[in-house]
C-alpha positions in Angstrom: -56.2 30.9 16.9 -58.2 30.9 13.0 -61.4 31.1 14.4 -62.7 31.6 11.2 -61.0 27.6 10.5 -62.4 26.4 13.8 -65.8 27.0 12.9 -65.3 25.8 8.9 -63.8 23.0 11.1 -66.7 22.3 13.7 -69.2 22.5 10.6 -67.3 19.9 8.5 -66.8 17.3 11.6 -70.8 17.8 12.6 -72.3 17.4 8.9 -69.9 14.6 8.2 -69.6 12.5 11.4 -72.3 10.4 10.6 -71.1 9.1 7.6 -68.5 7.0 9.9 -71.4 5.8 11.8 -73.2 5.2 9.2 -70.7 3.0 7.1 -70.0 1.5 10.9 -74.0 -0.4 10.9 -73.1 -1.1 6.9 -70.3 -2.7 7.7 -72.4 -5.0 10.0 -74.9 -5.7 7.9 -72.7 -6.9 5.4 -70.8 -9.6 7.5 -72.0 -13.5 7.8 -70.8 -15.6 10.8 -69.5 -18.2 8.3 -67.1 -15.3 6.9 -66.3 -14.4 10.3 -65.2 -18.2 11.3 -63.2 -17.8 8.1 -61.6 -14.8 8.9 -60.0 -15.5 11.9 -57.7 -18.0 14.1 -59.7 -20.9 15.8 -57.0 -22.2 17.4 -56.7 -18.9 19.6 -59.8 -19.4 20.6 -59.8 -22.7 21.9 -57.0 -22.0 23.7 -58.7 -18.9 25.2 -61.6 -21.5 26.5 -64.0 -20.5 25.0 -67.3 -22.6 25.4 -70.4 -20.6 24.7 -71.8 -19.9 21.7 -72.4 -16.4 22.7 -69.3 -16.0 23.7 -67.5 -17.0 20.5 -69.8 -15.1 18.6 -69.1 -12.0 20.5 -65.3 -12.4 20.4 -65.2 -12.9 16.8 -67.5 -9.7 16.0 -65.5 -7.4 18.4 -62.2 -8.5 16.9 -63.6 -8.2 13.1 -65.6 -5.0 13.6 -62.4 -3.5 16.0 -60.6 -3.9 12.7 -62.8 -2.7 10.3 -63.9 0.5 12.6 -60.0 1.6 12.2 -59.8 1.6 8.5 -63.3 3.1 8.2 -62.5 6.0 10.4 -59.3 6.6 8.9 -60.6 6.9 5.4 -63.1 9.5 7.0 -60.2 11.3 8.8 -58.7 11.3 5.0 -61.3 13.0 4.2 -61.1 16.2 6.9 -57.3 16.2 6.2 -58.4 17.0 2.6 -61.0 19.6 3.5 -58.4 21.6 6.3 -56.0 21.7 3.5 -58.6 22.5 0.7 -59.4 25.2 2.9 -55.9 26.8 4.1 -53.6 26.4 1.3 -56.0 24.9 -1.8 -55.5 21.5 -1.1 -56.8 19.0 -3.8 -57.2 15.2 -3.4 -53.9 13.9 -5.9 -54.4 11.4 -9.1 -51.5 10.6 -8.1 -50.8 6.6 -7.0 -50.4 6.3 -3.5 -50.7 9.9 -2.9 -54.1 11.5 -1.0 -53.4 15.5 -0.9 -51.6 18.0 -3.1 -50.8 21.5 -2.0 -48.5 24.2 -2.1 -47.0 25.9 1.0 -44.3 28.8 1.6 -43.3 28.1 -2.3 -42.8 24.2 -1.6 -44.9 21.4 -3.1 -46.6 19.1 -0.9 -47.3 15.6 -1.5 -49.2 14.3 1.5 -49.9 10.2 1.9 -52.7 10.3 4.9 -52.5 7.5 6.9 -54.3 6.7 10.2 -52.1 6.0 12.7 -47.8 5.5 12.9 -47.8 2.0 12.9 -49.5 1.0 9.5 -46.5 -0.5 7.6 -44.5 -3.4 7.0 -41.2 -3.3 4.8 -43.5 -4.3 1.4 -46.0 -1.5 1.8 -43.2 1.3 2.9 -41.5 0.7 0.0 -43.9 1.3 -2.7 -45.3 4.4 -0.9 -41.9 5.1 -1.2 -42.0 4.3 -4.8 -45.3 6.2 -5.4 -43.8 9.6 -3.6 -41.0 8.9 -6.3 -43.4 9.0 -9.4 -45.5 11.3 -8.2 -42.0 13.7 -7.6 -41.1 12.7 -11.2 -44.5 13.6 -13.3 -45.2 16.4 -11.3 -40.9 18.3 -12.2 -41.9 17.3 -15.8 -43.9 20.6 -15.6 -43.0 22.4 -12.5 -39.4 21.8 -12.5 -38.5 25.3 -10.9 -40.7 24.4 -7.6 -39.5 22.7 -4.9 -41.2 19.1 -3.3 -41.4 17.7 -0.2 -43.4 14.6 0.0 -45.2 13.5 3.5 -46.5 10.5 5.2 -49.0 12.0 7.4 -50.5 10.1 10.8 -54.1 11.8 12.1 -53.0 10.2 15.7 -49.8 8.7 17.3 -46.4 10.4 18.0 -43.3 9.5 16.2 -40.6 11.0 19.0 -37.5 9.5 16.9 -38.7 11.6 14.0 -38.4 9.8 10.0 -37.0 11.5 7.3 -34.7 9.6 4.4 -34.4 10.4 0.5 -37.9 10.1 -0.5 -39.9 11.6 2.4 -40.6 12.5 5.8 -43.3 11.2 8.7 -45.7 13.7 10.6 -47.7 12.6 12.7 -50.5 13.9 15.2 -50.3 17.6 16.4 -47.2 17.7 13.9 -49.6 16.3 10.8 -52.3 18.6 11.6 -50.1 22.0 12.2 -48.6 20.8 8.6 -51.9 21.1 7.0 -53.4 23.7 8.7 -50.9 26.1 10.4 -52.9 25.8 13.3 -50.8 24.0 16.7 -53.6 23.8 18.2 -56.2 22.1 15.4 -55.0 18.5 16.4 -56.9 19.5 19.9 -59.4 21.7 18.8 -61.0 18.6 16.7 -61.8 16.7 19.4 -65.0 17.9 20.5 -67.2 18.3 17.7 -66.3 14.5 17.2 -68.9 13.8 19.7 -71.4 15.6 17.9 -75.1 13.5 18.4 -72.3 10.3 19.2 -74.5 8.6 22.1 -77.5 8.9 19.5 -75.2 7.3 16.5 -73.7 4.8 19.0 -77.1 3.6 20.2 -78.1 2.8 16.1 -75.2 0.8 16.3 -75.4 -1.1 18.9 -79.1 -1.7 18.4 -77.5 -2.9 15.2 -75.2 -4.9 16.6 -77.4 -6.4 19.1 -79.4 -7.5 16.9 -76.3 -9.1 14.7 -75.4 -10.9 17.7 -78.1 -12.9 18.6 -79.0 -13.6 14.6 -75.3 -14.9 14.5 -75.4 -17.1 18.2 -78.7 -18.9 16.8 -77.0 -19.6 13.9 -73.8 -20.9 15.6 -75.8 -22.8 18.3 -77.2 -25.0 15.0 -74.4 -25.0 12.8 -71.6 -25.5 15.0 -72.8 -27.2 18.4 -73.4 -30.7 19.0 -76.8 -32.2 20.7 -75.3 -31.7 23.9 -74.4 -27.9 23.1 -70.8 -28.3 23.2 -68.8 -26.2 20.3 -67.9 -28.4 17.5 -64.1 -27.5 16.8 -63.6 -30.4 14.5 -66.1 -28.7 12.1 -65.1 -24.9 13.1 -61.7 -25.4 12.5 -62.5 -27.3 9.3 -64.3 -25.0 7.6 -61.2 -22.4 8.5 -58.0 -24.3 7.3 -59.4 -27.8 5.6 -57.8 -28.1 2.2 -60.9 -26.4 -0.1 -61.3 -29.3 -3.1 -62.0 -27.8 -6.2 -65.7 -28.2 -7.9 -66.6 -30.3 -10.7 -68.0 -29.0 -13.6 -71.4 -30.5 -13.9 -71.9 -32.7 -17.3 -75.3 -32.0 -19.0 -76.9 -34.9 -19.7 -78.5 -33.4 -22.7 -78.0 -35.0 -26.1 -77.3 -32.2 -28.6 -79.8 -31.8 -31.6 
């Protein structure tokens, strides 16, 4: 075990951790419940019987803010992918499109595409990483054309057991991804714990956050979208959602030129 990379490790996770929780209460903060109606499906959640206020409010902020934390953490996950390479083999973060990490390894190239988790892609967006891994192959032989490449899609969690590999580039993923950019086995374990640095203090500024959100947004629903008798209104909810938007008339001025 790198001991030595452990503790650069530990050090990196505990300074930088709360920049995920932090970007977590902005994300909150940011959000209105009339974007959140827009966002997503009402007709799923009539048919889940929903008929509280509080209830719909808290379904529709746990399935927004479920979403968000994901991409959030995995851009921060980018970010200690960058520093473990930086650190082990002189990583550097690519100006390449498409492409997150550059380093070189055992007299190979490495172009690394850091993605969360296994299952990110559909057909479109496979195919132009796959078209980024090929310009960033093509650029990069224009001045190094004696070094070999080896271009990676690399996944901080999940296991791919089938294994991926085709003409343009190959999929890592979890204890695989991590060994790749570290030469540690181990790292993909060993970066578990300092995860949880201060995390019950973070997670109660959150959810004193989100609390707070909550009951902001269920006042809001209760006179926006509930009748006088406090039933939900899903002729206006689902309006607002899927009604055809008519454009807006440019107002005439009414002012006679001089």
């Amino acid at each position: 075990m790198n001991t030595v990379l452990i503790k650069k490790v530990t050090e990196y996770v505990e300074n930088h951790v709360g920049e995920f929780h932090a970007s977590r209460i902005a994300k909150l903060q940011a959000i209105n419940l009339k974007d959140l109606l827009i966002r997503k499906n009402p007709y799923m959640y009539k048919a889940k019987n929903i008929v509280t206020a509080g209830s719909m409010v808290e379904s529709l902020a746990a399935a927004y803010m479920s979403s968000a934390e994901e991409s959030i953490f995995g851009n921060w996950l980018e970010g200690l992918a960058k520093f473990v390479s930086e650190e082990v083999y002189g990583g550097y973060k690519s100006s390449a499109t498409g492409v997150d990490i550059e380093f070189d390894k055992e007299g190979v190239h490495y172009f690394v595409s850091v993605k969360s988790g296994p299952s990110w892609s559909n057909s479109q967006s496979m195919g132009k990483l796959k078209r980024d891994f090929i310009q960033a192959v093509k650029i990069f032989n224009t001045s190094r054309k004696a070094v070999p490449t080896r271009c990676i899609e690399g996944c901080c969690y999940g296991n791919d057991n089938k294994g991926y590999f085709d003409s343009t580039h190959e999929k890592y993923c979890g204890e695989k991804f991590w060994t790749l950019i570290s030469g540690e086995p181990t790292l993909f374990v060993d970066i578990v714990e300092p995860l949880g640095f201060k995390a019950k203090e973070k997670n109660d500024e959150y959810y004193a956050e989100y609390g707070r959100m909550i009951n902001k947004f269920t006042q809001e629903f209760i006179e926006e979208y509930c009748d006088n008798d406090g039933n939900i209104n899903w002729d206006k909810i689902v309006r607002l959602n899927a009604a055809i938007k008519q454009p807006q008339q440019k107002k005439v001025s009414t002012k006679k030129k001089k």
